[in-house]
C-alpha positions as a LaTeX table, in Angstrom:
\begin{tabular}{lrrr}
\hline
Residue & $x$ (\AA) & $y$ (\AA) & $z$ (\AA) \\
\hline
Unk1 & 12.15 & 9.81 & $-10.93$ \\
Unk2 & 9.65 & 10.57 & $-8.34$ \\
Unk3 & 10.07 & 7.17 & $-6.72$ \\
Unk4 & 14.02 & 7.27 & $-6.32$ \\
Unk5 & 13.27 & 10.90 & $-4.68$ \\
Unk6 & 14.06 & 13.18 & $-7.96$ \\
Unk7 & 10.94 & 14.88 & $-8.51$ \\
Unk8 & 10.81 & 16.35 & $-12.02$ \\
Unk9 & 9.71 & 19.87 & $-10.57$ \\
Unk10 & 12.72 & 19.83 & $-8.39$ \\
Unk11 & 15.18 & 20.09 & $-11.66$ \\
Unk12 & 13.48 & 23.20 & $-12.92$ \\
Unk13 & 15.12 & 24.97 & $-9.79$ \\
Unk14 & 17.94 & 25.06 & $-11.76$ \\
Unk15 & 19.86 & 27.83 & $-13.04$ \\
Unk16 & 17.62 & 29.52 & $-15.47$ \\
Unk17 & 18.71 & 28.74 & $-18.51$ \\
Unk18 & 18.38 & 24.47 & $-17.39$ \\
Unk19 & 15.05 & 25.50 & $-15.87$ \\
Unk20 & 13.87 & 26.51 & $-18.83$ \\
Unk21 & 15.25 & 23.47 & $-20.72$ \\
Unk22 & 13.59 & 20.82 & $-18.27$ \\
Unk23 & 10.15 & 22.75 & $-18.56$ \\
Unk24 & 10.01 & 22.76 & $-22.09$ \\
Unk25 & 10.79 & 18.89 & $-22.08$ \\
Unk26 & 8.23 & 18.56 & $-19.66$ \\
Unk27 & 5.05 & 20.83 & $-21.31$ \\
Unk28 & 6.28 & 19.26 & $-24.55$ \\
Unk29 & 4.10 & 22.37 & $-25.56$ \\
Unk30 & 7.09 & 24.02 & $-26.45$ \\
Unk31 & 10.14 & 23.29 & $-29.12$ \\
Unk32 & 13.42 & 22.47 & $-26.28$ \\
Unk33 & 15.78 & 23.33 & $-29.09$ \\
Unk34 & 16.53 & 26.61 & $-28.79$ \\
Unk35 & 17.06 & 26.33 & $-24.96$ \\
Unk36 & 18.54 & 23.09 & $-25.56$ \\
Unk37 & 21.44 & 25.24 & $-28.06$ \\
Unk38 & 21.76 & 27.93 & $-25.28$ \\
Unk39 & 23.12 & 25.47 & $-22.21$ \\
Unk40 & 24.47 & 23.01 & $-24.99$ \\
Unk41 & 28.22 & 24.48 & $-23.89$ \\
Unk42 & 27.73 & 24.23 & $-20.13$ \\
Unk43 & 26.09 & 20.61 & $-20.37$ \\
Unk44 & 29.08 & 19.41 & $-22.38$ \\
Unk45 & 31.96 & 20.79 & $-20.46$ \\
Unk46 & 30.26 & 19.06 & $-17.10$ \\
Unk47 & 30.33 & 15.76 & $-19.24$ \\
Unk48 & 32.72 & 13.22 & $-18.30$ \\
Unk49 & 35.76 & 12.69 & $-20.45$ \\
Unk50 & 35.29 & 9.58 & $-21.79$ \\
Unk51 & 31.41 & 10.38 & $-22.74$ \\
Unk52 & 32.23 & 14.03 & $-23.85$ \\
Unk53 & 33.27 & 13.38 & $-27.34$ \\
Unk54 & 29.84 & 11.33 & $-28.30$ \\
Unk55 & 27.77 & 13.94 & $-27.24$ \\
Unk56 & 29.67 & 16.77 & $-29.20$ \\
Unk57 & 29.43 & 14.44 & $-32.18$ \\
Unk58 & 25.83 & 13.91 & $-31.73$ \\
Unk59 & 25.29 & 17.55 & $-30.99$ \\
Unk60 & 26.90 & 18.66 & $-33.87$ \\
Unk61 & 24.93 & 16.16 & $-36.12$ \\
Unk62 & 21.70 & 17.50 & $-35.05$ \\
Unk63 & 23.37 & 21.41 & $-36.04$ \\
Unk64 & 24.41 & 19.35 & $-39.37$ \\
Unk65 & 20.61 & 17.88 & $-39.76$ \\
Unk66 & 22.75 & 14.59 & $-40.15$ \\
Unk67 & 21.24 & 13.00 & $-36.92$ \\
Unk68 & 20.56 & 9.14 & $-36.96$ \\
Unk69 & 18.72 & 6.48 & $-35.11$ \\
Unk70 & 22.52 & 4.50 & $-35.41$ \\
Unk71 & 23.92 & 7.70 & $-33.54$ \\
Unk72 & 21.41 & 7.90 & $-31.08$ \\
Unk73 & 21.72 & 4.08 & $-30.12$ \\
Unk74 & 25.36 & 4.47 & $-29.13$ \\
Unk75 & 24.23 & 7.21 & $-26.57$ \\
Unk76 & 23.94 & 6.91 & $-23.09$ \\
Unk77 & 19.90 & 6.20 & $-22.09$ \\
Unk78 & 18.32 & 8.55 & $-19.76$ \\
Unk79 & 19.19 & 6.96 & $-16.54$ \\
Unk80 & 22.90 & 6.77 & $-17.51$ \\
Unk81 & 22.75 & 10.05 & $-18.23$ \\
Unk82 & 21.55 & 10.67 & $-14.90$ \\
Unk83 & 23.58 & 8.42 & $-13.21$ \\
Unk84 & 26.35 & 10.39 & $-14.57$ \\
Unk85 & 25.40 & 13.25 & $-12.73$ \\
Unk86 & 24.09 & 11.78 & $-9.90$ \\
Unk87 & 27.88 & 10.80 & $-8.03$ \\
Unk88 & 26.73 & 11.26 & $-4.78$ \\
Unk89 & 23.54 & 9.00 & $-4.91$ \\
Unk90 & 24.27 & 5.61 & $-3.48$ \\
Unk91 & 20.65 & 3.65 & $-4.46$ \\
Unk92 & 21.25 & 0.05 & $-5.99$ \\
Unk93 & 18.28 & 0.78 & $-8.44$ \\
Unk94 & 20.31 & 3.10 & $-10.23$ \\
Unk95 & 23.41 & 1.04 & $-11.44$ \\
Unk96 & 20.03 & $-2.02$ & $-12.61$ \\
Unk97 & 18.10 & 0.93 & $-14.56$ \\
Unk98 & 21.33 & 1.39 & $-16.09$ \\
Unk99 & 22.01 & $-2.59$ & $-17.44$ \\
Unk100 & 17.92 & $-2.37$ & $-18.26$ \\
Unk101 & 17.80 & 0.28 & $-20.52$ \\
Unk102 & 20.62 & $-0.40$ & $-22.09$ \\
Unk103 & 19.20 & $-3.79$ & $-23.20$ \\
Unk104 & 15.68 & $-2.14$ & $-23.76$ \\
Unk105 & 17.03 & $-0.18$ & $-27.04$ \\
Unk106 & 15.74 & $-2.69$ & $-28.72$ \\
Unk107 & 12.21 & $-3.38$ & $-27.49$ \\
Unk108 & 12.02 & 0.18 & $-26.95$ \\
Unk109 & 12.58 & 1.26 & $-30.78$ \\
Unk110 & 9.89 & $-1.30$ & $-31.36$ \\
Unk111 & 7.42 & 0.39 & $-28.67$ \\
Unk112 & 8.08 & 3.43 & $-29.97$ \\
Unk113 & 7.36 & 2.25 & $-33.84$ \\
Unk114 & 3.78 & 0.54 & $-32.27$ \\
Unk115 & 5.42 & $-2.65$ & $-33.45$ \\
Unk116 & 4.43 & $-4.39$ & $-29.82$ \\
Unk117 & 4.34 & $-8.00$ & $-30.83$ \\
Unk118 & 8.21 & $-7.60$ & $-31.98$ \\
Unk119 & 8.95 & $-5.90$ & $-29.07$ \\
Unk120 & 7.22 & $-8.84$ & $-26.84$ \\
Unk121 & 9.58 & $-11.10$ & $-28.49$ \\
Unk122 & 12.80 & $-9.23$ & $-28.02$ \\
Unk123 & 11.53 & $-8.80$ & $-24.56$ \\
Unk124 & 10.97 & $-12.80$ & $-24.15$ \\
Unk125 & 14.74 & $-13.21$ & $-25.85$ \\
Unk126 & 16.62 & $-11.42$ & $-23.57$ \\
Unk127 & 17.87 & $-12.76$ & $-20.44$ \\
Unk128 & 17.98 & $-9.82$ & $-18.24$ \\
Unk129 & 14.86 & $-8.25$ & $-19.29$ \\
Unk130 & 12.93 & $-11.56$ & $-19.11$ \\
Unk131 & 13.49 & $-12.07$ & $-15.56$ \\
Unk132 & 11.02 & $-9.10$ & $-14.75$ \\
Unk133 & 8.03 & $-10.44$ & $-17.31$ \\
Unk134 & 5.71 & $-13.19$ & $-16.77$ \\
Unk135 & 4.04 & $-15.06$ & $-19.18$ \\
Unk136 & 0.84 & $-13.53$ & $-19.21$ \\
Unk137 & 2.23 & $-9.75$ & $-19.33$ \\
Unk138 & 4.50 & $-10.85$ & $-22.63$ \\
Unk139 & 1.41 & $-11.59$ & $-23.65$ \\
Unk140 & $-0.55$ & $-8.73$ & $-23.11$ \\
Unk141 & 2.41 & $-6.88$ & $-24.36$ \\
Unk142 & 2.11 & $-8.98$ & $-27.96$ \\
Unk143 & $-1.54$ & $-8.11$ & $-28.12$ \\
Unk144 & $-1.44$ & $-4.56$ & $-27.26$ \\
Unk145 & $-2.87$ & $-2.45$ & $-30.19$ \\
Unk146 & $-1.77$ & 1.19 & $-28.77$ \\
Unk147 & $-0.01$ & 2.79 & $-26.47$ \\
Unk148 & $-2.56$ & 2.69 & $-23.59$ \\
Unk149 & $-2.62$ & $-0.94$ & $-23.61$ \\
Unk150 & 1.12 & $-1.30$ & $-23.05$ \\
Unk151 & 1.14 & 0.10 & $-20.26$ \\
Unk152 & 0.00 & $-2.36$ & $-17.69$ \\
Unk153 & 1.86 & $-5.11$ & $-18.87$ \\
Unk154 & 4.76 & $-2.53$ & $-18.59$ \\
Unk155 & 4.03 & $-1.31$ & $-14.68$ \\
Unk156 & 4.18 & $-5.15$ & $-13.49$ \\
Unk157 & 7.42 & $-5.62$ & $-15.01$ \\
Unk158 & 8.25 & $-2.35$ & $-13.34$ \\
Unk159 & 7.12 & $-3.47$ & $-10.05$ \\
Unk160 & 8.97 & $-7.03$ & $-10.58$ \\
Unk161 & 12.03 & $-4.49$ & $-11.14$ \\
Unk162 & 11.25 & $-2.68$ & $-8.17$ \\
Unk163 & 10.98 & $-5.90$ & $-5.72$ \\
Unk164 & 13.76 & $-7.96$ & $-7.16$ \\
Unk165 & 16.26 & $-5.49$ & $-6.77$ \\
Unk166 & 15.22 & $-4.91$ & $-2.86$ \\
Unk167 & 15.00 & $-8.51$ & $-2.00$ \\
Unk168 & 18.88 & $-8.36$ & $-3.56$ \\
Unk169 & 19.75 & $-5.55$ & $-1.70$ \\
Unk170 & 18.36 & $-7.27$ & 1.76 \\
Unk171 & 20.12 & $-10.49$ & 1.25 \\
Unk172 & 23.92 & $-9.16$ & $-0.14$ \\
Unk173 & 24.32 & $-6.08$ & 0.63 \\
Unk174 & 26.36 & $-5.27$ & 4.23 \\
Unk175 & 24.68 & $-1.97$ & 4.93 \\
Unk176 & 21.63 & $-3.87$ & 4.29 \\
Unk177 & 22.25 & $-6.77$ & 6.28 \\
Unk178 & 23.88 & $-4.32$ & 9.23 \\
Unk179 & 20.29 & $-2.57$ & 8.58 \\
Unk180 & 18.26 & $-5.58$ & 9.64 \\
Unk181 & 20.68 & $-6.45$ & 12.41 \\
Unk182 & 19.54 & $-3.20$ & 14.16 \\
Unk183 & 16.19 & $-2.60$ & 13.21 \\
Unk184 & 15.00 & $-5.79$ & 11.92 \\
Unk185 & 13.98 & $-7.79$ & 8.52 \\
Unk186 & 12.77 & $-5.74$ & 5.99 \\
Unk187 & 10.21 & $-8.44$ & 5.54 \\
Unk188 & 8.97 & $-7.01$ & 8.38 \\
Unk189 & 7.48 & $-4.16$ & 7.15 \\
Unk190 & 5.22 & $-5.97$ & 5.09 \\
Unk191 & 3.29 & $-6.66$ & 8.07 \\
Unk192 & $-0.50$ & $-5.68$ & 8.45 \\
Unk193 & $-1.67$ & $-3.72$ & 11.27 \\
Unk194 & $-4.28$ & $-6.93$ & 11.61 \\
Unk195 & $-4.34$ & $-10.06$ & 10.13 \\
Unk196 & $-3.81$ & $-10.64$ & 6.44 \\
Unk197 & $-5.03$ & $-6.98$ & 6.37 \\
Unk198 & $-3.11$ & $-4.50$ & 4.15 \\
Unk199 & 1.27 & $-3.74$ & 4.88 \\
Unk200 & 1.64 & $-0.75$ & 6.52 \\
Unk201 & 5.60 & $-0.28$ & 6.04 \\
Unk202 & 5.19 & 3.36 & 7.47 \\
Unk203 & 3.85 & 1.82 & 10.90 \\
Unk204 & 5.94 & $-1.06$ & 10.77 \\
Unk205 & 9.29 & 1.58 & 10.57 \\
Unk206 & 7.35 & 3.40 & 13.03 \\
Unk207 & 7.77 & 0.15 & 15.44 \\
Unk208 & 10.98 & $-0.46$ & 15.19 \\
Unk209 & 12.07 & 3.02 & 16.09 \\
Unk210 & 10.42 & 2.07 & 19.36 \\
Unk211 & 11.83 & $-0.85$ & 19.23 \\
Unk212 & 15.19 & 0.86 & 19.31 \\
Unk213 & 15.02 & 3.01 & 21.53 \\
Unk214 & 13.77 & 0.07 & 24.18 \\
Unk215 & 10.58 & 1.97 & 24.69 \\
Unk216 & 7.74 & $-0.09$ & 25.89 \\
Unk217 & 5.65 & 2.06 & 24.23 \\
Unk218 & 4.93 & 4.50 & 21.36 \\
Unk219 & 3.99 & 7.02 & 24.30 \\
Unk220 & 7.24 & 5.76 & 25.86 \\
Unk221 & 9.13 & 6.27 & 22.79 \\
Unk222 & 8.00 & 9.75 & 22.22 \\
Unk223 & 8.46 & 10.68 & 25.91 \\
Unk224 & 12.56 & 9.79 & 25.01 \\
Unk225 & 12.18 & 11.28 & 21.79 \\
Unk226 & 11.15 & 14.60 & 23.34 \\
Unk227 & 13.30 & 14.58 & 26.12 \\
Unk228 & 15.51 & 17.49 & 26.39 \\
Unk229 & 14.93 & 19.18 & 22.43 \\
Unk230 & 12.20 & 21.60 & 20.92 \\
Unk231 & 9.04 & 19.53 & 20.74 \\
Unk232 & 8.34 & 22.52 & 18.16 \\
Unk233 & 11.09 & 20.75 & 15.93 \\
Unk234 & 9.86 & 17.48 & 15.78 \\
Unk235 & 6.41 & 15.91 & 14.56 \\
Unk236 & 3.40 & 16.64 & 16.08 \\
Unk237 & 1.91 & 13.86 & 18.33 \\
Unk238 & $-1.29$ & 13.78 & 16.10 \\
Unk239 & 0.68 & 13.25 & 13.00 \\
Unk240 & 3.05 & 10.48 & 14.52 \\
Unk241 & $-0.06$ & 8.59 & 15.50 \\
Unk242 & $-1.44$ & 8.79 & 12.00 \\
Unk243 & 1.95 & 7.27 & 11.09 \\
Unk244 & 1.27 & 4.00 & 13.66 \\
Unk245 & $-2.12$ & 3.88 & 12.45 \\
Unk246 & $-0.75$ & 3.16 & 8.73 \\
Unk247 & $-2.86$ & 6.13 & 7.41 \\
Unk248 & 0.02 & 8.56 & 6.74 \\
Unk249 & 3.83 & 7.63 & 5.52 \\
Unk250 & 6.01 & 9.65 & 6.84 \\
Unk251 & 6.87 & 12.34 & 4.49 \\
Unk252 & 10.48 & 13.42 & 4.42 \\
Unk253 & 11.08 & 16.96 & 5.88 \\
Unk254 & 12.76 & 18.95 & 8.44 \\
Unk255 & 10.82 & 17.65 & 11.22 \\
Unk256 & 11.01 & 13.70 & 9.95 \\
Unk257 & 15.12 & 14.24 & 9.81 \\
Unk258 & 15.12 & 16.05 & 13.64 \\
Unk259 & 12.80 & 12.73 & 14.66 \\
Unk260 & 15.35 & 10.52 & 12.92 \\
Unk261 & 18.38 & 12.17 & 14.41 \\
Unk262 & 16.53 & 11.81 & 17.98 \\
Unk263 & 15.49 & 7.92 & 17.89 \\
Unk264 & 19.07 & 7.30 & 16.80 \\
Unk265 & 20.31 & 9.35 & 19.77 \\
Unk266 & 18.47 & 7.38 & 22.35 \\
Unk267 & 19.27 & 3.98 & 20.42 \\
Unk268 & 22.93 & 4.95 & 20.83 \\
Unk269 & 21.93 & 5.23 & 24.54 \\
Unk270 & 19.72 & 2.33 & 24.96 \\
Unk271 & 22.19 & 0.23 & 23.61 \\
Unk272 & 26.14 & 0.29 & 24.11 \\
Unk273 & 27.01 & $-1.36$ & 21.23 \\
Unk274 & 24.88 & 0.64 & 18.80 \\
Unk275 & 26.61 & 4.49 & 17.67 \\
Unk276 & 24.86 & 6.94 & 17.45 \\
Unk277 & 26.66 & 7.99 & 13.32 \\
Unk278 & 25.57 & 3.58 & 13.27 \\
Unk279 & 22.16 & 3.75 & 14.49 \\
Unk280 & 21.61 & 6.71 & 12.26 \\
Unk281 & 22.56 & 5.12 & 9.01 \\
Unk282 & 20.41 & 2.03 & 10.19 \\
Unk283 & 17.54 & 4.31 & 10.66 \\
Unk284 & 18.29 & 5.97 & 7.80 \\
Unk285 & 18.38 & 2.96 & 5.57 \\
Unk286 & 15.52 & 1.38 & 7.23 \\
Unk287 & 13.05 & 4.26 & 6.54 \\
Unk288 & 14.38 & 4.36 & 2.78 \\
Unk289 & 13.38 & 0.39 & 2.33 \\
Unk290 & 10.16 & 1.47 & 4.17 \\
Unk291 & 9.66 & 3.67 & 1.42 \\
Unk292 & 10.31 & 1.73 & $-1.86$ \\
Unk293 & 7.50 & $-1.03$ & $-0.51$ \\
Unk294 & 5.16 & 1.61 & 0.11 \\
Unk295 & 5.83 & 3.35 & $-3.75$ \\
Unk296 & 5.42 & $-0.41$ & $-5.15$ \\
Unk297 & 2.39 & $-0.57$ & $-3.04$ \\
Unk298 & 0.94 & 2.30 & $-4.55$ \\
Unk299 & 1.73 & 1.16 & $-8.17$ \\
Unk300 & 0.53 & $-2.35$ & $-7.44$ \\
Unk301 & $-2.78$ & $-1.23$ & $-6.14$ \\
Unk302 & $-3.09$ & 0.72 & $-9.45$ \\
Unk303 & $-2.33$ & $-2.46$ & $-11.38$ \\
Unk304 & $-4.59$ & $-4.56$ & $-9.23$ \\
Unk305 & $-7.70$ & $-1.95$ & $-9.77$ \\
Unk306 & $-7.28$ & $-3.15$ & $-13.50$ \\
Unk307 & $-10.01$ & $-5.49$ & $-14.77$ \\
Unk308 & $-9.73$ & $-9.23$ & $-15.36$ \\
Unk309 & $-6.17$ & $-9.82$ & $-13.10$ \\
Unk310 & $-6.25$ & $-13.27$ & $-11.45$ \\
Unk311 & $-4.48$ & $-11.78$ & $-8.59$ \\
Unk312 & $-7.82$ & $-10.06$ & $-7.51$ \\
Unk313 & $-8.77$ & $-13.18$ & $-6.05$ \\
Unk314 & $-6.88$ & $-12.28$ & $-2.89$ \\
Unk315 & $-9.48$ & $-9.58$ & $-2.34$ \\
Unk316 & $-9.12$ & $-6.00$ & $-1.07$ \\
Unk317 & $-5.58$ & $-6.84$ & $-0.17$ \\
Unk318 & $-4.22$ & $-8.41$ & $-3.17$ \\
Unk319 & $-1.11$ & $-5.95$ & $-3.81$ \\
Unk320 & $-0.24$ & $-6.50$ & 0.25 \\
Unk321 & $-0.30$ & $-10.81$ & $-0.46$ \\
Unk322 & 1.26 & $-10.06$ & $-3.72$ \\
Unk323 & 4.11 & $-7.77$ & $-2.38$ \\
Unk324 & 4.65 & $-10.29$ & 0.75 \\
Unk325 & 5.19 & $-13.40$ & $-1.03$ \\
Unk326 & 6.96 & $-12.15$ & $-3.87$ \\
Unk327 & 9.51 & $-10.26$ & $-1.68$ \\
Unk328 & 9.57 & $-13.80$ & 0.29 \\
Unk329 & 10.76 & $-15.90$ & $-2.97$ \\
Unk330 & 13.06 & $-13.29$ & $-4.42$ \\
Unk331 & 15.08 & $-13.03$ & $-1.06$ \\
Unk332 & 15.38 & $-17.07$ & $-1.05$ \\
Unk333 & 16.50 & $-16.86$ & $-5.02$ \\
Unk334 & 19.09 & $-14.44$ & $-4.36$ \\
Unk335 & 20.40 & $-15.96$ & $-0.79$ \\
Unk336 & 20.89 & $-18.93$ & $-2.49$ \\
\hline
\end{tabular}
C-alpha cells in the first residue's frame, strides 16, 4: 500500500468510527468485530450495486456463525476491494493486483494452511502467476518450512510484478509513451551517477527537469525555477542538490508540487510545442516512474542482502544491474 502511495496510517484519518476499524486490523491486538458491526451499514450502502448483495450475504453469515471458506472465495480480494473505492486512481498496477490475487486464492489458501510445496505447484500451474516466478524461487517456495522462509521467494516475485508491469506501461501505454517523448526513456533513470555504479532515478528525474527547461545547468535550471515566485515555496537549494547527488528522492510535498508546477512552466516556455497542463502531466508521470524504480530498488537491495543469491556476484550494485537489464528485456517482450 505504501508503495502505490496509500500509507496504512493515512486510512485511520478516517471518520472515527473507520479509524477505529483500520487500527484494530492493524494492532491485530484488538478483536475488529465490534467496530467492524458498528460501520457494517455505512460500508455496505457505499458498495457498488452489483457487489452489494455478496457482502450483505457474507455479513449476515458471519451474524449467523454460518461463515465458510466457499463464501469467502467468491469475495472480492483486498485489492479489488480497494480498487473499488479507489475510482479516481489511474495506476496500471492496480487493475494487475486485481487479475493476481484473484488467481492467488488458491496458492494463497495453501500458504495460509503452511502447505508450501502445494502452493509452489499451483503457483508453477498457473499461467499468469508463473510469469513472475523463476525456477529457483518455486523452489525455495516448495522447500520453505514456515512462514519466514516464504517470504523471499515471495518479494522477488513481487519485484518481477513490480518491473513487468512498468516495462508494459513504457512500451503501450500513450501517456507513457507521450511521457518519454518529453522527458525521455524511462530506461533512463536507471542510470548511475558513475559508471556501472548504483541508479539514481531521483537524480536522473532531477536531469531531465533541466533538461526541460533548456537549462545548461542545474544552477541554470534553478535560476528559471526561481524566477519571479517565493523561493520560500519551493525546495531549498541544499536539499535539491542532495536530490542530484542521488542521496535523497524527492519526497512528495507542498514544496516538491510548487517545484513541479514551476519546471513545467518554463518547459511550456522553453519550448512552443510543449503546454504547460502537457508538460505538467509529463512531469508528473515522469517523477511517478522515477518512483516505482526507486521502491523496487529498495526491496531488491533487501532481497540481495539475503545469503547465498547468485545475483551477488554483480557486487555492491547487484539490485542496480539486476533492475537495468531486467527492465531492458521486459520492454523488448512487451514491444514485440
Amino acid at each position: 500500500m505504501k508503495s502505490e502511495g496509500f500509507p496504512w496510517h493515512e486510512l485511520e484519518n478516517g471518520p472515527k468510527e473507520l479509524g477505529t476499524l483500520f487500527r484494530n486490523i492493524r494492532r491485530q491486538d484488538v478483536d475488529p468485530r465490534d467496530s467492524l458491526r458498528s460501520v457494517l451499514s455505512k460500508v455496505q450502502e457505499a458498495l457498488p450495486s452489483n457487489t452489494a448483495a455478496q457482502f450483505q450475504a457474507a455479513a449476515q453469515a458471519v451474524k449467523d456463525g454460518k461463515f465458510t471458506d466457499d463464501l469467502l472465495a467468491q469475495l472480492p480480494g483486498n485489492w479489488a476491494c480497494f480498487r473499488m473505492g479507489a475510482l479516481d486512481v489511474n495506476s496500471p498496477y492496480f487493475n494487475e493486483y486485481v487479475l493476481v490475487e484473484a488467481e492467488s486464492k488458491a496458492a494463497d489458501a495453501a500458504l495460509h494452511e503452511g502447505n508450501y510445496r502445494h502452493a509452489a505447484e499451483l503457483v508453477q500451474n498457473n499461467e499468469r502467476l508463473r510469469r513472475y516466478w523463476n525456477e529457483e524461487n518455486i523452489k525455495g517456495l516448495a522447500s520453505a518450512t514456515t512462514p519466514a522462509e516464504t517470504l523471499r521467494p515471495r518479494l522477488r516475485a513481487w519485484l518481477q510484478l513490480q518491473v513487468d508491469v512498468l516495462a508494459k506501461w513504457s512500451t503501450q501505454d500513450p501517456v507513457a509513451l507521450q511521457t518519454q517523448r518529453d522527458c525521455g526513456s524511462l530506461e533512463s533513470l536507471l542510470t548511475g551517477l558513475r559508471d556501472e555504479a548504483q541508479a539514481a532515478p531521483g537524480a536522473m528525474w532531477l536531469r531531465a527537469m533541466t533538461r526541460l527547461t533548456k537549462a545548461h545547468s542545474l544552477t541554470g535550471m534553478l535560476a528559471l525555477v526561481r524566477k519571479e515566485t517565493d523561493v520560500s515555496a519551493l525546495p531549498s537549494e541544499a536539499t535539491i542538490k542532495r536530490w542530484s547527488r542521488g542521496s535523497l528522492f524527492p519526497v512528495p510535498s507542498q514544496k516538491l508540487e510548487k517545484f513541479v508546477q514551476r519546471v513545467s512552466r518554463r518547459a511550456a516556455i522553453a519550448d512552443q510545442n510543449l503546454s504547460y497542463a502537457g508538460a505538467f502531466e509529463s512531469v508528473r508521470c515522469y517523477y511517478w516512474a522515477a518512483q516505482r524504480f526507486n521502491s523496487a530498488l529498495w526491496f531488491a537491495t533487501l532481497f540481495h542482502s539475503g545469503t547465498g543469491s547468485p545475483e551477488r556476484e554483480d557486487g555492491v550494485h547487484a539490485p542496480s544491474t539486476w533492475l537495468r537489464a531486467e527492465f531492458k528485456r521486459l520492454q523488448k517482450l512487451h514491444a514485440q
